[in-house]
N, C-alpha and C positions, 0 to 999 in steps of 0.2 A: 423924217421920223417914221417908222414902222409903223403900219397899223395894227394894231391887237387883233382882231379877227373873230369867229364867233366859239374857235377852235380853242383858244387861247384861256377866256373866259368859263367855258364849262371842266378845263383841265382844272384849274383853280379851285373851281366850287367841290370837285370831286375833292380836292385833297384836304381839304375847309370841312365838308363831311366827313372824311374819313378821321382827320383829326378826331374830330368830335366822338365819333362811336367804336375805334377804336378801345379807348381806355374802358368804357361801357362793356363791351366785349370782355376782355381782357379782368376785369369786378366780376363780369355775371359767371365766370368759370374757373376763379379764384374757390375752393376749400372753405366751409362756413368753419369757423371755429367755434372752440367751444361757447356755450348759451345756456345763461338763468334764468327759469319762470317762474310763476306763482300762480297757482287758481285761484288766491286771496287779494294781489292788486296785479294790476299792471305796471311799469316803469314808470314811474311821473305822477304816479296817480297816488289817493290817500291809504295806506291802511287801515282795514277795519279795525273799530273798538276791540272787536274779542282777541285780538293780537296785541290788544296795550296792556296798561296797567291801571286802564281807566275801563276794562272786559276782565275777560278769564285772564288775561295775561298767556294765553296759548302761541305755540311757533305756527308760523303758515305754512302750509306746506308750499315746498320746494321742485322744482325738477328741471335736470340737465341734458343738455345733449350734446352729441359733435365732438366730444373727449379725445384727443389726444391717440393713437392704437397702443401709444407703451404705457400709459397712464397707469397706475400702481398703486392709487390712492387719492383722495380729495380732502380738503381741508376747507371748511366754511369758515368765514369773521364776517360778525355783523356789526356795525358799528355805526355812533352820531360824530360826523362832523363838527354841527354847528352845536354841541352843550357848550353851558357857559364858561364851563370849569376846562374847556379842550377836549377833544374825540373822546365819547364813553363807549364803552365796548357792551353790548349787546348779548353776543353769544359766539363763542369758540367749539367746534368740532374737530376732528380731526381723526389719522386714518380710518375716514370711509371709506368703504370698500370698492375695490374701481369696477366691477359689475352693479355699483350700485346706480341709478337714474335719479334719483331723488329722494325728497322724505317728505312724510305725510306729516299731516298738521297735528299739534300736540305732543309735540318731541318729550316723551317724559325728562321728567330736571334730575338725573342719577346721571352717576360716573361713564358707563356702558349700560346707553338705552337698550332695550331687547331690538331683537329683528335690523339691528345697524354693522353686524361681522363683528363687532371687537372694537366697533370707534369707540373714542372716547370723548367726552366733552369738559371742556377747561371752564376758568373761572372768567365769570364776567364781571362788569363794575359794581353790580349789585352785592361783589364779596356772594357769589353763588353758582352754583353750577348748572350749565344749560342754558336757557332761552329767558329773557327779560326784558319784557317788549316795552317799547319808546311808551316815555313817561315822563317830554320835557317839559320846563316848566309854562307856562301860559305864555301866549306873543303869537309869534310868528311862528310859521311851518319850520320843521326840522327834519333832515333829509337820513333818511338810513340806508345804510349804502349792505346789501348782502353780496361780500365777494366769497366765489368758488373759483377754489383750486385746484387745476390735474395737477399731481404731483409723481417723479420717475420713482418716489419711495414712498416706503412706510416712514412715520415720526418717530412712533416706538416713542412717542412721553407717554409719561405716566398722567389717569387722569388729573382734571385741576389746573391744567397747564397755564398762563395767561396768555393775551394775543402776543405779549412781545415775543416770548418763550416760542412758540409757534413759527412765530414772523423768522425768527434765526435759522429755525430746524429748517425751515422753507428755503432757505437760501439755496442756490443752485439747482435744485430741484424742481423750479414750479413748470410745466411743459406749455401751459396754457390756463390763462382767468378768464373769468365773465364775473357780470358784478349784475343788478339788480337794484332799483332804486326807487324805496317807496318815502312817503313826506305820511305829518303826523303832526297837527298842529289842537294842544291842548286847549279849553277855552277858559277864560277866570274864572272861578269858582265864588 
């Protein structure tokens, strides 16, 4: 029987290592894609009151990076998973403007906010236009997921649109998402 040697052994470890930081390498100089913030929570973390409907009921502000170079538009849906009744929809935007990075808190609730290009804003579950912040009922935490859309077009809908409306015109189109993920748990009254 051969003996293995001490040769033998560090060839191994090298390639045991290499394995290993390889892939590490190969992540660290991967392209970040597109990314949603907020300076009103973090991902995981609660939403302030003044963004419920238990505060002002105001939008957080928003902001993006990393877009896409053909991007041509963004489309925001903000939405509950967990209501009782099935996913309620929160707030619908759409063509923003793809030099835009973000939006500030207090999105006013009209057709075509000022200072937004021409977006316009659809209707959400509230039967209302604009921003209508988490207002489930008492329990447990409820997760609201804000996804942004690059998109390679304009929508061109009219304001009012709903998500589904949206969700179609997106089709084929979306170049890159990022979502955002705050929780909002009511207490009994």
């Amino acid at each position: 029987m051969p003996s293995r040697g001490p040769g033998m052994s560090a060839v191994r470890h090298h390639r045991w290592i290499a394995a290993l930081t390889l892939p590490l390498v190969a992540a660290w100089e991967e392209p970040m894609g597109l990314s949603l913030t907020s300076s009103a929570f973090r991902g995981g973390e609660p939403i302030p009151g003044m963004h419920t409907c238990d505060g002002a009921d105001r939008s957080p502000a928003l902001a993006w990076a990393s877009a896409p170079a053909s991007t041509a538009s963004y489309a925001l849906i903000a939405d509950d998973p967990d209501a009782p009744g099935g996913t309620w929809v929160h707030w619908v935007v759409y063509d923003l403007p793809a030099g835009l990075t973000g939006l500030s808190a207090d999105v006013p609730k009209v057709e075509r906010p000022p200072d937004l290009g021409g977006a316009a804003q659809g209707q959400n579950d509230f039967r209302r236009l604009g921003y209508g912040g988490p207002c489930p009922p008492p329990g447990p935490a409820h997760h609201y997921h804000f996804k942004l859309y690059a998109l390679g077009a304009k929508l061109g809908l009219k304001p009012g649109a709903t998500k589904q409306e949206v969700e179609r015109a997106m089709a084929g189109r979306i170049l890159d998402s990022a979502e955002l993920i705050g929780i909002y748990t009511r207490r009994g009254r």
